[in-house]
C-alpha positions in Angstrom: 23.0 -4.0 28.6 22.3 -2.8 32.2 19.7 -0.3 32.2 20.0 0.7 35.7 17.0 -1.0 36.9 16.3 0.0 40.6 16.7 -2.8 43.0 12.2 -3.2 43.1 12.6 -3.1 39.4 15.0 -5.8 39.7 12.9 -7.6 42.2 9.8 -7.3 39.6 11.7 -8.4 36.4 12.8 -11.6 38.3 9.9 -12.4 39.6 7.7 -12.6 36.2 11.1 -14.6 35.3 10.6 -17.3 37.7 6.6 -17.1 36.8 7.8 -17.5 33.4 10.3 -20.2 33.4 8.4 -22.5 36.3 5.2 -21.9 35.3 4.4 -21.1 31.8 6.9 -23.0 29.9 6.3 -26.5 31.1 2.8 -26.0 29.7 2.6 -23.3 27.0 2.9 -25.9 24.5 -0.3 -28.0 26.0 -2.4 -24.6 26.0 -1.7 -23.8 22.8 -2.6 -27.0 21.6 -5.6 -26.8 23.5 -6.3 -23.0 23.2 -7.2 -23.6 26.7 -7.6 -20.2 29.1 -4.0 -20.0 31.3 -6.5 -19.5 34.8 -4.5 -21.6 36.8 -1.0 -19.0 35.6 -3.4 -15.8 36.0 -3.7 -16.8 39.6 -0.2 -17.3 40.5 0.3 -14.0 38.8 -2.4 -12.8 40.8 -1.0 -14.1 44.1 2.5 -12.5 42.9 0.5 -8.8 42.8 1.5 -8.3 39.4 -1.9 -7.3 38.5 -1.5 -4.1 40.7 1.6 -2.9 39.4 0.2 0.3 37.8 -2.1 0.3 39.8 -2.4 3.6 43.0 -1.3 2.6 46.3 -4.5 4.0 47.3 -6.6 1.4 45.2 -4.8 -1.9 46.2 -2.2 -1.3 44.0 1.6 -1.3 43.7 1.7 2.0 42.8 4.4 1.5 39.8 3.8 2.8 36.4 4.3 1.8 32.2 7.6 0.9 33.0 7.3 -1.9 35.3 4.4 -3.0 33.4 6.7 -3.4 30.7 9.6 -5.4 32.6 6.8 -8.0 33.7 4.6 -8.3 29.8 8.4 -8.6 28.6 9.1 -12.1 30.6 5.7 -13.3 30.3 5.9 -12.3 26.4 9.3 -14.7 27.0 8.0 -17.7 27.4 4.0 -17.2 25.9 2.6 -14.5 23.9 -0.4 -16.1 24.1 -0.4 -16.1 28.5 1.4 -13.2 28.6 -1.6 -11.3 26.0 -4.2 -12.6 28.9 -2.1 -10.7 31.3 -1.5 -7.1 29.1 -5.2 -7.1 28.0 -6.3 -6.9 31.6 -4.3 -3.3 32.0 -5.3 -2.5 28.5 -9.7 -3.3 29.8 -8.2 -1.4 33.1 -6.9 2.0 31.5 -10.1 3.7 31.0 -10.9 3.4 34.5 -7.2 4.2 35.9 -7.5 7.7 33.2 -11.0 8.8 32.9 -12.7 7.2 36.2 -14.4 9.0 38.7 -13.2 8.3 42.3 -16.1 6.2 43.2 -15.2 4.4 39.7 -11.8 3.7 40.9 -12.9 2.8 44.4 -15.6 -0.1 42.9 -13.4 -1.4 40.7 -9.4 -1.2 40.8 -8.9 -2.6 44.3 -10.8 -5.9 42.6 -8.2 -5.9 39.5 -5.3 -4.8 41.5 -5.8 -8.1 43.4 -6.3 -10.1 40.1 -9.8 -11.0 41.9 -11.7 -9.7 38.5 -9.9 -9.6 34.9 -11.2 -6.8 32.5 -11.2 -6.5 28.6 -11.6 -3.3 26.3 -14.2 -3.3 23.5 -13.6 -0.9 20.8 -12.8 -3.2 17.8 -16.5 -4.1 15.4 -16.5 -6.0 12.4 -16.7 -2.4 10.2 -14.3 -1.0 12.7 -10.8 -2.2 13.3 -8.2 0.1 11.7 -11.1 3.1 11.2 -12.0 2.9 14.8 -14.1 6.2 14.4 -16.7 3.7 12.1 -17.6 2.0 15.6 -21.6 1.1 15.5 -22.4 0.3 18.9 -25.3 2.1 20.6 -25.7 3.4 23.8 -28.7 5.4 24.4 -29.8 7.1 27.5 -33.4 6.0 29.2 -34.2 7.8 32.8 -31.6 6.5 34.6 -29.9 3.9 32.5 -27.7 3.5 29.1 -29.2 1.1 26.9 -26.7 -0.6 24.9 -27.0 -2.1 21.2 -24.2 -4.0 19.0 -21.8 -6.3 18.8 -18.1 -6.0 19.4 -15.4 -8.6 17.8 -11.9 -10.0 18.6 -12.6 -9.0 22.0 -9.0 -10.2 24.4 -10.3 -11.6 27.3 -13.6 -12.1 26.0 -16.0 -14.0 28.0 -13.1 -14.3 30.6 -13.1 -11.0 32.1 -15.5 -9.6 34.9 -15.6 -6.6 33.9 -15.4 -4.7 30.4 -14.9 -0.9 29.3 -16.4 -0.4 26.6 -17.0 1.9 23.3 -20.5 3.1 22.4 -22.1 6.0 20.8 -24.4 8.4 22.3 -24.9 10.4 19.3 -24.5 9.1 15.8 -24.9 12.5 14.0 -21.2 13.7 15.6 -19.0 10.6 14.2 -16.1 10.1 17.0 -17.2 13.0 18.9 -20.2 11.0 19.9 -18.5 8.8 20.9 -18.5 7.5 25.1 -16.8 4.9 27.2 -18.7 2.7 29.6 -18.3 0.1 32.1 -20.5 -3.4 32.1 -20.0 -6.0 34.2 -20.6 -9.6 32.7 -23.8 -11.0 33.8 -24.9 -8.0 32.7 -29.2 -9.0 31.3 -28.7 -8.2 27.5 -24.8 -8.4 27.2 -23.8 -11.9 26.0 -20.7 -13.4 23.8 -20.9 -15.0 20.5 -18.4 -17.6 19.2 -14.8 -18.1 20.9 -12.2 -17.2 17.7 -9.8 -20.3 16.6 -6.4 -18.2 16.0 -3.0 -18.8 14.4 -0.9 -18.2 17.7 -2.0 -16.8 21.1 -4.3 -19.6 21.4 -4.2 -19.9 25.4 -5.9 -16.1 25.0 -9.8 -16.1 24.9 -10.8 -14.3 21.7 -14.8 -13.6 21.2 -17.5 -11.4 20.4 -19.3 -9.4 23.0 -23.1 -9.2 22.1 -25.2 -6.3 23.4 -28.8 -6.8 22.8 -30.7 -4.0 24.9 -28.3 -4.2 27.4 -29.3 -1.1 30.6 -26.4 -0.5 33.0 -26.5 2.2 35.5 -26.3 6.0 34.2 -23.5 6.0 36.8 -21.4 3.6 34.4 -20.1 6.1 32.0 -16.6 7.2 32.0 -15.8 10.8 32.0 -18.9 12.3 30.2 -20.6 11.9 27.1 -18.5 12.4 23.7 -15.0 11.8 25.2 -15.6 8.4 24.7 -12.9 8.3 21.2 -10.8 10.3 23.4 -10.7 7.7 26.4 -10.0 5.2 23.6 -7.0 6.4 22.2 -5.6 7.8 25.1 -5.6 4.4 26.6 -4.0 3.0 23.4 -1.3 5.7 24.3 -0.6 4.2 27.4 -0.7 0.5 26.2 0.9 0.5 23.4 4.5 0.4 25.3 3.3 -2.9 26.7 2.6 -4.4 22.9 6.3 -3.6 21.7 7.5 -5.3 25.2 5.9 -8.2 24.1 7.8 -8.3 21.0 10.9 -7.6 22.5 10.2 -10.5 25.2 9.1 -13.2 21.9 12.1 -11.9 20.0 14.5 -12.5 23.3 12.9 -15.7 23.8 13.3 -17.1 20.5 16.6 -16.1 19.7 17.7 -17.6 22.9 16.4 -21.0 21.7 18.3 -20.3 18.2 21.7 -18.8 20.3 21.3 -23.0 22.1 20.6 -24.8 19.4 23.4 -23.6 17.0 25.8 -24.3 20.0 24.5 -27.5 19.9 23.4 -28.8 15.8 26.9 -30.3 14.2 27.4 -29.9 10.2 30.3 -30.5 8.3 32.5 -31.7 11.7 31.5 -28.1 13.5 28.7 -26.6 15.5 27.0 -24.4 13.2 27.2 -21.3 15.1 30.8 -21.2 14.0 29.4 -21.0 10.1 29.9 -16.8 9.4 26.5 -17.1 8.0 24.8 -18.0 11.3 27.1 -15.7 13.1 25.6 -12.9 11.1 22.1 -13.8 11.5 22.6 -13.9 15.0 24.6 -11.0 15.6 21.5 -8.8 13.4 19.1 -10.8 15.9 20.9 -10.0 19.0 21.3 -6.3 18.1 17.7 -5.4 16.9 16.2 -6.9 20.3 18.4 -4.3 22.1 17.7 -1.6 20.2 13.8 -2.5 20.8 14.3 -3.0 24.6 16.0 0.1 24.5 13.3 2.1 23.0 10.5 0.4 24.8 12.2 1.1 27.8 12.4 5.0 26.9 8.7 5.5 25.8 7.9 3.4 29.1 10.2 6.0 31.0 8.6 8.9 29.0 5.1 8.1 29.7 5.8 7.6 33.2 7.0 11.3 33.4 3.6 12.9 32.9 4.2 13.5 29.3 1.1 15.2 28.1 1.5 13.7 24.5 2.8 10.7 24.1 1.0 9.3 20.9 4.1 9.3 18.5 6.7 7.7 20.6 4.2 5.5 21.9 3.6 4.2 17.9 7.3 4.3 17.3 7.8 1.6 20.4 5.0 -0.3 18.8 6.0 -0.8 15.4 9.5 -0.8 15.5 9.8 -4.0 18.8 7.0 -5.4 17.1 8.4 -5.7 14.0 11.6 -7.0 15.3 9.5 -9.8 16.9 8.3 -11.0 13.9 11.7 -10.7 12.2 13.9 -12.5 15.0 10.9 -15.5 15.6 11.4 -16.1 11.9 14.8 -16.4 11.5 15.0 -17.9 14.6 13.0 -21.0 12.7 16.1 -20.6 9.8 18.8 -20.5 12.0 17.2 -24.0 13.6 16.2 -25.5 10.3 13.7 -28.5 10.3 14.2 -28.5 13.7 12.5 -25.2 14.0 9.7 -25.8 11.7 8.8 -28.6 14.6 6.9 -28.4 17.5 9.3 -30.1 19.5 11.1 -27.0 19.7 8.9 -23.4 20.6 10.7 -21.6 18.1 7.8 -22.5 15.4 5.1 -21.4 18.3 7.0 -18.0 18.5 6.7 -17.1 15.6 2.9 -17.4 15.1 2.3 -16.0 17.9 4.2 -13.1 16.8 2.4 -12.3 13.8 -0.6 -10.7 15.8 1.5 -8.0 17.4 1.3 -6.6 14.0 -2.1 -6.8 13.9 -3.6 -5.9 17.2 -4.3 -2.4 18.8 -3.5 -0.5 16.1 -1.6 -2.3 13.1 1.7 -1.2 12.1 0.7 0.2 9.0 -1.4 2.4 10.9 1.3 3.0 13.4 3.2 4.6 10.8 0.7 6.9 10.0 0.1 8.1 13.4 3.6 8.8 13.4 3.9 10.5 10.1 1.0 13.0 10.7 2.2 13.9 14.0 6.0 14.7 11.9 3.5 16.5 9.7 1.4 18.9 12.4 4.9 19.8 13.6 6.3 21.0 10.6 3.4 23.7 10.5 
């Protein structure tokens, strides 16, 4: 479908293209294997300025917005969810700042991620807090002219990668997520450390770990906003990157149904390539029509946040679950339409589809999607 892509957005999607398709897929194989960290892709992208693509003009940046983001995570997500993750976390680590910065924030830091000179990573998810991300545990408390941080975060994207990391702490236990507040520590940070690198079903090329905070003082300056919008920073950055999650499915589904859509065209049975068999047609044809309903809403939430929309939580959920779903659905039978052959890892159909399974998972499961969705259906029925 031709969604009337200006000629930059053009420019953009075929660039990440070519990144994808010259870069990535002669070795996403090898560093999945290896769960080895894609640096040597990160700085081509960097070189590219994909990294500034949402970012202001006046920071370094490109000065584009969710919907470009989402054209480049879909070609990346193409060829490797697990590469392609690496690149999405950054903006996800990057949002706090971008939203709830102060200028000299914004000055310190953006122009170094614009450039892809420093990665970042968000820490909100603990051990006791993944779906309930009000239960967070994490300390920060203040002392003269510093925030003393205490806890550990897990599942951290980026972890022990990244330069820099915004991160979720209370200031006030006795008011629950309105105690909440959102800082920013740089690694080699004395006191902030990282604990074991995770072993994953898919997106092995992404660096998974814990971020240990053990007394940790960073500059009074480092807070985000104020004290006790910290829940409020969180989820309004989850708002904003939660587009860029269901454009990953969309660019795993697109990229394993291609390899099905070859491979049919290709397998002989019974005298006749089997994408002549109704059955396979079928398959296909459901494959072929869920991605583009996906791209289509992905695209529309991308659009929607970029217009300013003050409340974008529901549609932003609805992009989410609904392209992320359809990743996991069209890497799966992506593997049936290709048999044996797609059980292998000779072909990257099996690769696909456990990489998929996390975008399920990660900021925010689906089930959880759905409720965010169904109370805001609920509020407005009052």
């Amino acid at each position: 479908m031709d969604y009337f892509l200006t000629e930059e957005q053009v420019m953009i999607r075929d660039l990440a293209r070519q990144i994808a398709e010259e870069k990535i897929v002669p070795v996403r194989r090898e560093l999945d294997e290896k769960e080895e960290f894609p640096w040597d892709i990160m700085k081509v992208i960097a070189q590219a300025d994909l990294f500034g693509l949402f970012i202001p003009e006046e920071y370094g940046g490109l000065g584009k917005g969710s919907f470009e983001l989402c054209i480049a995570v879909e070609e990346l997500s193409r060829a490797c969810l697990g590469v392609s993750t690496t690149y999405a976390a950054n903006a996800l680590g990057a949002y706090p700042i971008l939203l709830f910065g102060s200028d000299e924030q914004k000055k310190k830091y953006l122009p170094d991620i614009a450039s892809g000179k420093r990665l970042v990573a968000f820490g909100l998810t603990e051990a006791n807090a993944g779906s309930d991300a009000a239960g967070i545990q994490t300390t920060a408390k203040l002392a003269g002219n510093e925030y003393v941080l205490n806890g550990t975060k897990q599942w951290i994207t980026n972890g022990g990668e990244a330069e820099v990391y915004t991160i979720i702490a209370l200031t006030d236990k006795t008011k629950g997520p309105r105690g909440a507040s959102a800082f920013i520590v740089e690694k080699g940070t004395p006191g902030f450390t990282f604990g074991k690198k995770e072993e994953k079903m898919g997106i092995r090329a992404s660096s998974t770990t814990e971020l240990i905070f053990e007394n940790c003082r960073i500059p009074k300056e480092n807070i985000i906003s104020k004290e006790g919008v910290g829940f409020i920073v969180a989820m309004k950055t989850l708002d904003n990157s939660r587009g860029g999650v269901g454009a990953q499915g969309v660019g795993v589904a697109q990229g394993a149904f291609d390899e099905a859509v070859k491979f049919a065209r290709q397998r002989v049975q019974f005298g006749h390539p089997i994408i002549s068999f109704q059955a396979v047609q079928h398959m296909l044809a459901d494959m072929a029509t869920d991605i583009e309903a996906a791209r289509a809403l992905v695209y529309a939430v991308a659009r929607f946040i970029d217009s300013g929309a003050k409340d974008v939580t529901k549609e932003s959920a609805m992009a989410k679950v609904f392209a992320t779903d359809v990743g996991m659905r069209v890497t799966t039978n992506a593997v049936q339409v290709m048999g044996g052959s797609g059980y292998m890892k000779e072909y990257p159909v099996e690769k696909m589809m456990r990489d998929a399974k996390i975008l399920q998972i990660y900021e925010g499961t689906n089930q959880i999607q759905r409720n965010v969705i169904g109370q805001a259906l609920m509020k407005k029925q009052k």
